[in-house]
C-alpha positions in Angstrom: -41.1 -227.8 14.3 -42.3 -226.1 17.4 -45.0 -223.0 17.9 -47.9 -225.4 16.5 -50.6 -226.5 17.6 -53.1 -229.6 16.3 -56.6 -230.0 17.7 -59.1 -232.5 17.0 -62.5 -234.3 17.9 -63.0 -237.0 20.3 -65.3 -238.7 17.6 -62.1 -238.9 15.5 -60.0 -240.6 18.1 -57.0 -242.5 16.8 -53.8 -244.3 18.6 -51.5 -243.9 15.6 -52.0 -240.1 15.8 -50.8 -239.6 19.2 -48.0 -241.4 18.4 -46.8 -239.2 15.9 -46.7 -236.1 18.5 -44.8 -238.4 19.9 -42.4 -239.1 17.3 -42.2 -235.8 16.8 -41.5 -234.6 20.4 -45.3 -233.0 21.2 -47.7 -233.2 23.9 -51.2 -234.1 23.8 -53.7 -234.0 26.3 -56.7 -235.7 26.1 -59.8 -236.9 27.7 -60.4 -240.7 27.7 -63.5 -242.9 26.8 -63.4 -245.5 29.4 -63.1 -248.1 27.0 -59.8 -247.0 26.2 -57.5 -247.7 29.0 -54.0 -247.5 28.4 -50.6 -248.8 30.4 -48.8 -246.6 32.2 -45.4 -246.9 30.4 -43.4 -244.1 32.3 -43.7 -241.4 35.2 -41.5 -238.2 34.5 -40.6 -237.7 37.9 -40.0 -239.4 41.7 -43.2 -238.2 44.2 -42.8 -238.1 47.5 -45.3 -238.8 50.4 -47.5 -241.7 50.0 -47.0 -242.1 46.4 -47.2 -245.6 45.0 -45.7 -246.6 41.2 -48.1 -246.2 38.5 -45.9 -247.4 35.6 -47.3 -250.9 34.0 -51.0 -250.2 35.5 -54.0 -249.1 33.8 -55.3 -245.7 33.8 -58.6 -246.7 35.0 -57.7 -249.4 37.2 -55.7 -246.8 39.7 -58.0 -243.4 39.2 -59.9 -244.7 42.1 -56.7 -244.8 44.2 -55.4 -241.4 43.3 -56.1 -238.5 45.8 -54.5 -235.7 44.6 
């Protein structure tokens, strides 16, 4: 099912929906309220330099410590 496209509100924000994109092998991107702060459950690739391991932290726990 590729070539489609989904948009929707913020106001309508939902868990279980970006988890069917994901079921279904899609991509989302999306701004974040900050009371929704979700794990870092994988990276999909090895960074070089100064890079530290964001898997198993908090989005907005680290954002503070990110510079690039």
């Amino acid at each position: 099912m590729g070539g489609r496209l989904f948009m929707l509100d913020l106001g309508v924000f939902k868990a279980h929906r970006f988890a069917g994109i994901d079921e279904h092998g899609g991509f989302f991107v999306s701004r974040l309220k900050r009371s929704a702060n979700p794990e870092i459950v994988g990276e999909l690739r090895e960074w070089r330099g100064r890079a530290f391991p964001l898997e198993g932290k908090n989005v907005f726990d680290v954002l503070g410590d990110l510079c690039r």
